[in-house]
Rosetta silent file (secondary structure, phi, psi, omega in degrees, C-alpha in Angstrom):
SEQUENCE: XXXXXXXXXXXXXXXXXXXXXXXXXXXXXXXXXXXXXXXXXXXXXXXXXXXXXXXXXXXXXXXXXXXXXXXXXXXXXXXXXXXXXXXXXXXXXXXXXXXXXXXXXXXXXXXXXXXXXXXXXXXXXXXXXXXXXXXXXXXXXXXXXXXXXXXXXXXXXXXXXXXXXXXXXXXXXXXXXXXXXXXXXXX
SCORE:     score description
SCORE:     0.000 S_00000001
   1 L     0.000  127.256  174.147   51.220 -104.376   22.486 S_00000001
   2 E  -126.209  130.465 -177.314   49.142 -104.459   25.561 S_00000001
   3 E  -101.574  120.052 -177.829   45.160 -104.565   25.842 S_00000001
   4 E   -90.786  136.448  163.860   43.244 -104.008   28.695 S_00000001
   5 E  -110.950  157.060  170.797   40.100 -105.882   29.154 S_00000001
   6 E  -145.692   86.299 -160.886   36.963 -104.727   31.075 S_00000001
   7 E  -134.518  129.924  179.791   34.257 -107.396   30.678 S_00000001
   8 E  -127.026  102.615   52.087   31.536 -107.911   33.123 S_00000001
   9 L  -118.130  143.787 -163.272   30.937 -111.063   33.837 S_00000001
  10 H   -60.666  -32.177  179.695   34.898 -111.574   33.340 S_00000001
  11 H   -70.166   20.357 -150.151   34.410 -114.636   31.529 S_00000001
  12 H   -81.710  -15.052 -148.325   32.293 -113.450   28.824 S_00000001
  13 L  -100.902  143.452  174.954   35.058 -113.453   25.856 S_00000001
  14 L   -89.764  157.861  165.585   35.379 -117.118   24.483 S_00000001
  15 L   -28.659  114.338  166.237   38.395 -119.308   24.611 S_00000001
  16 L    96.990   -1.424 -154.393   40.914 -118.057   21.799 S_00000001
  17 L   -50.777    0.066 -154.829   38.957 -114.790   21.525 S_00000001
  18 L  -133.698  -29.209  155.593   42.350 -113.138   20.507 S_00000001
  19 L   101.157 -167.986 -177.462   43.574 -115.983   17.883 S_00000001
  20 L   -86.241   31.123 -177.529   47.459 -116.213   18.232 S_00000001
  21 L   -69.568  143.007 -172.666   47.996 -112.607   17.650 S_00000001
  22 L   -85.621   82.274 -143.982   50.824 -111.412   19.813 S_00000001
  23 L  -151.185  132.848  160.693   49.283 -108.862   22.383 S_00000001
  24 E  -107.434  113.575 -167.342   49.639 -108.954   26.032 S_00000001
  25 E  -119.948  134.153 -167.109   46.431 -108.723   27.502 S_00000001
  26 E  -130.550  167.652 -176.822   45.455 -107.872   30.995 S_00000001
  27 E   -69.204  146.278  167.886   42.571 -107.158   33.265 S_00000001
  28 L  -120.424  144.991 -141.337   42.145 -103.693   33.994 S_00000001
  29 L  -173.953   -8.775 -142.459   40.536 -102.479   37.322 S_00000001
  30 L  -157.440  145.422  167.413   42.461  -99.530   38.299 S_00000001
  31 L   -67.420  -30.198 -160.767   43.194  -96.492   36.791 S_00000001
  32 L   -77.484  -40.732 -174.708   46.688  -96.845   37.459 S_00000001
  33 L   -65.941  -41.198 -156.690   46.479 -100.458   35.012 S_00000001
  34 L   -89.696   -0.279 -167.249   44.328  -98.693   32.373 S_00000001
  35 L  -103.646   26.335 -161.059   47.506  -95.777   32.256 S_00000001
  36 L  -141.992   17.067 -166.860   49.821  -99.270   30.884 S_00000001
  37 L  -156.994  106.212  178.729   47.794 -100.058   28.080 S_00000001
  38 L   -59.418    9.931 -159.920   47.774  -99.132   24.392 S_00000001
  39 L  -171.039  163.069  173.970   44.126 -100.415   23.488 S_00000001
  40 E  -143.310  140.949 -179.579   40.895 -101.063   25.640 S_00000001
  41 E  -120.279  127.171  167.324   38.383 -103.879   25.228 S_00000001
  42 E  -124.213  105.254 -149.482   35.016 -102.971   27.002 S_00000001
  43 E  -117.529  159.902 -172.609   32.843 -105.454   26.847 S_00000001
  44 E   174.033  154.408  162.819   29.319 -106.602   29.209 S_00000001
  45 L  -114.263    0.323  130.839   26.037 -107.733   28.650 S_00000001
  46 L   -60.569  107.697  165.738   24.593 -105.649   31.369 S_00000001
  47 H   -56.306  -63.783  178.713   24.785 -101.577   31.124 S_00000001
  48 H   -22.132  -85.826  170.217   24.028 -101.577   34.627 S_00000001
  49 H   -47.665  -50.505 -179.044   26.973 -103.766   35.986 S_00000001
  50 H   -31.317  -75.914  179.342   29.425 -102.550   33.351 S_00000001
  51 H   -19.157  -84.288 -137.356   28.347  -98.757   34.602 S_00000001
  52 H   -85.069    3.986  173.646   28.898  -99.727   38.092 S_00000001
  53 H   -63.972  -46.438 -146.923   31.769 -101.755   37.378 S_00000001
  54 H   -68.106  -55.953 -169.007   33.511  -98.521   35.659 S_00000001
  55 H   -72.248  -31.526  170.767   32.165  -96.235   38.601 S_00000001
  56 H   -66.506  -35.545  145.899   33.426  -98.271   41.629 S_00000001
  57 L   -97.248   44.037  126.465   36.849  -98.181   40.432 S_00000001
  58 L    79.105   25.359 -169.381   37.087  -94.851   39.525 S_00000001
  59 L  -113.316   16.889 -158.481   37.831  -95.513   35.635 S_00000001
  60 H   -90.780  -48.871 -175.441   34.994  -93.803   33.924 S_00000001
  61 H   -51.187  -87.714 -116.371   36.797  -89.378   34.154 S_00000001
  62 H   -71.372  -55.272 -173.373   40.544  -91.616   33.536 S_00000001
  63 H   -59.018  -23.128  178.644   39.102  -93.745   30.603 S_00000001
  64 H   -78.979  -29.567 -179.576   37.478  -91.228   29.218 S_00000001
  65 H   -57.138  -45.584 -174.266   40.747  -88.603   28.770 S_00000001
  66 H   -33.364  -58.762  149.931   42.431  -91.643   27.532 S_00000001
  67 H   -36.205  -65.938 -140.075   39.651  -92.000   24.678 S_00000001
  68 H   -90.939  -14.113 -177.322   39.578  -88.565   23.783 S_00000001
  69 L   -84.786   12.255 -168.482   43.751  -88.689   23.759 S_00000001
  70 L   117.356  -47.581 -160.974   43.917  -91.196   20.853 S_00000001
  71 L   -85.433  145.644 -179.511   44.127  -94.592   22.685 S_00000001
  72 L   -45.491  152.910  171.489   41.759  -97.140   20.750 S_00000001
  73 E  -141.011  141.861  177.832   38.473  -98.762   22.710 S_00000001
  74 L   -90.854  158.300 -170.473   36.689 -101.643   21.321 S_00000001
  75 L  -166.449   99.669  153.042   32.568 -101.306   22.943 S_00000001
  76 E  -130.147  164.269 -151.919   30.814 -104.532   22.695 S_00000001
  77 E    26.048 -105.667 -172.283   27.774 -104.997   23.724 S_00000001
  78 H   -69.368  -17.233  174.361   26.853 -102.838   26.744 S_00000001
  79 H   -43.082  -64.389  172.470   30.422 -101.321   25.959 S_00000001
  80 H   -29.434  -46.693 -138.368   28.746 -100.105   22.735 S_00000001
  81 H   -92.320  -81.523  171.502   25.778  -98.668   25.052 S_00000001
  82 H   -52.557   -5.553  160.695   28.157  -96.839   27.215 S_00000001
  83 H   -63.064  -65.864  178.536   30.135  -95.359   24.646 S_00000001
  84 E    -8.673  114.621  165.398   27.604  -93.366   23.245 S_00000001
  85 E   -57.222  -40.831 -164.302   27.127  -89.291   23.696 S_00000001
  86 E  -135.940  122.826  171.118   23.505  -89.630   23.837 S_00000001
  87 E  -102.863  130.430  168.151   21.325  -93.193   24.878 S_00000001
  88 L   -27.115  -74.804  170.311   17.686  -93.375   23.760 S_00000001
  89 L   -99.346   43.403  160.603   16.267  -93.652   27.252 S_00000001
  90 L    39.792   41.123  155.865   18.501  -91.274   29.112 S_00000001
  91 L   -77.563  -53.212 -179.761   19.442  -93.851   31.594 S_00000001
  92 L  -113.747   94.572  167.711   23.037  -93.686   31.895 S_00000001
  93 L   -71.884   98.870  164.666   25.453  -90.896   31.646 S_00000001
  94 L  -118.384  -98.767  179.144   28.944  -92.552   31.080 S_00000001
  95 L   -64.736  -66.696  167.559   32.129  -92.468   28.768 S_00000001
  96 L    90.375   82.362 -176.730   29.898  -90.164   26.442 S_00000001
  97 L  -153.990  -38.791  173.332   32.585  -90.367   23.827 S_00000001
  98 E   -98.461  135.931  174.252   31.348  -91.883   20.169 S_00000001
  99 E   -73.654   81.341 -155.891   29.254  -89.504   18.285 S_00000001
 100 E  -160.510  150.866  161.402   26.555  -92.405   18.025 S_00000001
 101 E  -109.545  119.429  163.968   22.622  -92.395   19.568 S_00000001
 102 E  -102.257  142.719 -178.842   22.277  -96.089   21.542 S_00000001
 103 E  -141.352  157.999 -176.690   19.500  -97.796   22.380 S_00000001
 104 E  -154.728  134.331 -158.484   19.247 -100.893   24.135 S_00000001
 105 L   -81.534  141.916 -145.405   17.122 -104.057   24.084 S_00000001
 106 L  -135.530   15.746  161.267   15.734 -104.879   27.283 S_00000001
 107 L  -143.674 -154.225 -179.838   14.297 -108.226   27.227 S_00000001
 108 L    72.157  148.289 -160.349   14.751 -111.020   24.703 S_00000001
 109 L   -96.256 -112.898 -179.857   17.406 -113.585   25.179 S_00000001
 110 E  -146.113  128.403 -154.869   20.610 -115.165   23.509 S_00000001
 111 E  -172.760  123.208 -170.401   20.635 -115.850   19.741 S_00000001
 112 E   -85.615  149.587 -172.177   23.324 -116.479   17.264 S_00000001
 113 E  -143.861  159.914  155.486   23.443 -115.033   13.859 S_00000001
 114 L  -103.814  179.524 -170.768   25.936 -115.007   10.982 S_00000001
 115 L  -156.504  104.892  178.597   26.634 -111.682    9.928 S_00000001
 116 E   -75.931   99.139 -172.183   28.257 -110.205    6.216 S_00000001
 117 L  -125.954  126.246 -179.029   30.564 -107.475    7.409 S_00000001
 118 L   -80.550   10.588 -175.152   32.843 -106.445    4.376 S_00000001
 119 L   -93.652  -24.283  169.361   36.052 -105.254    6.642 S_00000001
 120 L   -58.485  -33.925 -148.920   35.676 -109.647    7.320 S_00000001
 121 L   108.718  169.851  160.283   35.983 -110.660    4.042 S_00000001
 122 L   -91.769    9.185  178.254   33.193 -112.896    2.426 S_00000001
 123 L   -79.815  169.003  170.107   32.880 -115.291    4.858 S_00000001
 124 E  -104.417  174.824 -165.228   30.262 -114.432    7.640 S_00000001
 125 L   -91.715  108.283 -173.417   31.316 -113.215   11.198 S_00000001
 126 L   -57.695  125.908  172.926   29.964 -116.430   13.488 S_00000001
 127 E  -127.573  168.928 -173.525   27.972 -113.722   16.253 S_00000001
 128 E  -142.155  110.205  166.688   26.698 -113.739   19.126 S_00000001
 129 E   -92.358  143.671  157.613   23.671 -111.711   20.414 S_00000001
 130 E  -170.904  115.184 -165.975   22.221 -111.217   24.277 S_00000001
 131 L    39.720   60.361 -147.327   20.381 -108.292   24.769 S_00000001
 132 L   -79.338 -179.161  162.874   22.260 -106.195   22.753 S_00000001
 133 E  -113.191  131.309 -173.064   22.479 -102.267   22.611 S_00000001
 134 E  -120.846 -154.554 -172.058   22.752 -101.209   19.021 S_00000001
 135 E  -132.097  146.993 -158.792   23.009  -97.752   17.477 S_00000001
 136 E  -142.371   -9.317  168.594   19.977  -95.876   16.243 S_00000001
 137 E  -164.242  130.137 -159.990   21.856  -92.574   14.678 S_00000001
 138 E  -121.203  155.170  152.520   25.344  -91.939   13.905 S_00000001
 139 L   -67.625  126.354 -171.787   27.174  -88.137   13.164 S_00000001
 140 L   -43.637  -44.739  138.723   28.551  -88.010    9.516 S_00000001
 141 L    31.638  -84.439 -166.429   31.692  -88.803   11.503 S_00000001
 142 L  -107.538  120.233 -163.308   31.281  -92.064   12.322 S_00000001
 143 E   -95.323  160.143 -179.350   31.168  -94.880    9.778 S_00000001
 144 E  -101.634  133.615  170.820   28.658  -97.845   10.010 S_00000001
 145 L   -89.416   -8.641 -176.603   30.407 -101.474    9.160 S_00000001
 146 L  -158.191  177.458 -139.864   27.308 -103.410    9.732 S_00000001
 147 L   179.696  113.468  168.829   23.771 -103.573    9.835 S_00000001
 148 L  -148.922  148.666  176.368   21.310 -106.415   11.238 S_00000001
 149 L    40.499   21.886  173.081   17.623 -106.964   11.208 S_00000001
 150 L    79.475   46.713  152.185   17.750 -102.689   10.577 S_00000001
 151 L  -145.337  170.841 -160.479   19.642 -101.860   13.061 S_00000001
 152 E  -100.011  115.041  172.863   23.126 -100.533   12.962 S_00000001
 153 L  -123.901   25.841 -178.906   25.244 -103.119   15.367 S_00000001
 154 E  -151.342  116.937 -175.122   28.933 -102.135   14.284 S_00000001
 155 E  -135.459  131.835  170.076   30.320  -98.744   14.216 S_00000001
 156 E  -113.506  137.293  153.318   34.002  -96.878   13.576 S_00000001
 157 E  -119.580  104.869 -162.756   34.657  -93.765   14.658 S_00000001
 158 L    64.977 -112.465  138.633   38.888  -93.148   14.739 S_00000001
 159 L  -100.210   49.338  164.055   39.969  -95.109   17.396 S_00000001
 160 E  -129.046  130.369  158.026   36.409  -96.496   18.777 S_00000001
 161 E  -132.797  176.876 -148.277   34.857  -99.120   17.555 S_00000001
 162 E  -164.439  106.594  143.498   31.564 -100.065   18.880 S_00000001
 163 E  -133.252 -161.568 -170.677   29.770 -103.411   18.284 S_00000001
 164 L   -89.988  -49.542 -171.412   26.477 -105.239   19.408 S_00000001
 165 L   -70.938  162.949 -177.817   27.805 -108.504   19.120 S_00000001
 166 E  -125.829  154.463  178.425   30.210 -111.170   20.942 S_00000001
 167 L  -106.016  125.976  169.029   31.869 -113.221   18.750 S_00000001
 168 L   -38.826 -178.302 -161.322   31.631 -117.558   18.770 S_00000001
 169 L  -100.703  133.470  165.433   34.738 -119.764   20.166 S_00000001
 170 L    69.261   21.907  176.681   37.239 -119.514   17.007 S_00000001
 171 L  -103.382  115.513  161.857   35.791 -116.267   15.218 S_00000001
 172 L  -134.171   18.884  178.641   38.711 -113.897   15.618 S_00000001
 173 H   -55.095  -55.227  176.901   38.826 -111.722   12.459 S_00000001
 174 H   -45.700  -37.741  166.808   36.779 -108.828   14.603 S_00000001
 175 H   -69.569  -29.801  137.039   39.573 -109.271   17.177 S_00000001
 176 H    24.412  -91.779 -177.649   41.681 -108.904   14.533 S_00000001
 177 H   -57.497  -28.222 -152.052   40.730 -106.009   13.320 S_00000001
 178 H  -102.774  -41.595  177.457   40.643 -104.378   16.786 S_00000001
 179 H   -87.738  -34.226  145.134   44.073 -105.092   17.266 S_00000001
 180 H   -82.269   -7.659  153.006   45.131 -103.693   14.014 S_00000001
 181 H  -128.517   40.505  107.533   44.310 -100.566   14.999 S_00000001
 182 H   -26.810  -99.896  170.073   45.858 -100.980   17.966 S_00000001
 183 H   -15.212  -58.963 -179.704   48.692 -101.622   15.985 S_00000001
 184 H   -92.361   24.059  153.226   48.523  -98.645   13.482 S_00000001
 185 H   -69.038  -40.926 -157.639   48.125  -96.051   16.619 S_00000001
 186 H   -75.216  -28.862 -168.396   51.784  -96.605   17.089 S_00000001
 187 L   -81.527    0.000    0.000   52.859  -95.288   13.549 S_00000001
């Protein structure tokens, strides 16, 4: 199994972020890299950078067939943002791909939460907010897995998933999860 990441600032994913699950995971940067890879992680705390990460290297048209052809994409945080068909304040037209309305907050810092998502289990999912983009209206479509302070910050649609949050150093159930349907694309 191989996973492409696309996280701006590259460092953003904590130490172990993947647990020992057996997945060979690479940077992607290229179109030609993201055409090698059964799964996509797209992850940023910027829309902005993400965007112009996507658009300088020519991955937004390739990532998007890719999407619409089956293979899974994970969207966290500004991932989430840029998923979207439609954003609250019509800033960015990008992947345009989950039938989800985004919004995105555009001050406020970085603040940890736990968070009781039942695809987890009953423990809660150790999270991590900074400046997220959540979802503000989903298409019957698209199911919601979570819910914080009334706003929708976890979404499935097929193979997209979409959340607000980054996950602490040693939470890896979400990667998990992400990775199992990864996994069950192949069958």
């Amino acid at each position: 199994m191989r996973i492409g990441i696309i996280s701006v600032p590259e460092d953003l994913l904590p130490a172990g972020f993947w647990g020992n699950k057996p997945a060979k995971i690479t940077p992607v940067k290229q179109p030609e890299q993201a055409a090698q890879i059964d799964g996509l992680l797209l992850a940023g705390n910027d829309v902005f950078a993400l965007h112009s990460y996507l658009t300088e290297n020519n991955l937004i048209g390739f990532l998007q067939t890719q999407i619409q052809k089956g293979m899974p994409v994970w969207g966290m945080g500004a991932g989430l943002y840029l998923m979207a068909k439609t954003k609250k304040d019509r800033v960015l037209a990008s992947l345009d791909v989950m039938d989800v309305v985004a919004e995105r907050e555009v001050s406020g810092g970085r603040y940890f939460a736990p968070l009781y998502i039942q695809a987890f289990g009953f423990e809660p999912v150790r999270a991590v907010f900074h400046r997220p983009a959540y979802i503000t209206q989903v298409e019957p479509q698209v199911g919601i897995m979570a819910y914080y302070r009334g706003k929708i910050i976890m979404a499935r649609q097929g193979n997209m998933l979409a959340s607000a949050f980054f996950t602490e150093k040693g939470e890896t159930r979400p990667s998990a999860y992400f990775l199992q349907m990864v996994e069950d694309n192949f069958e």
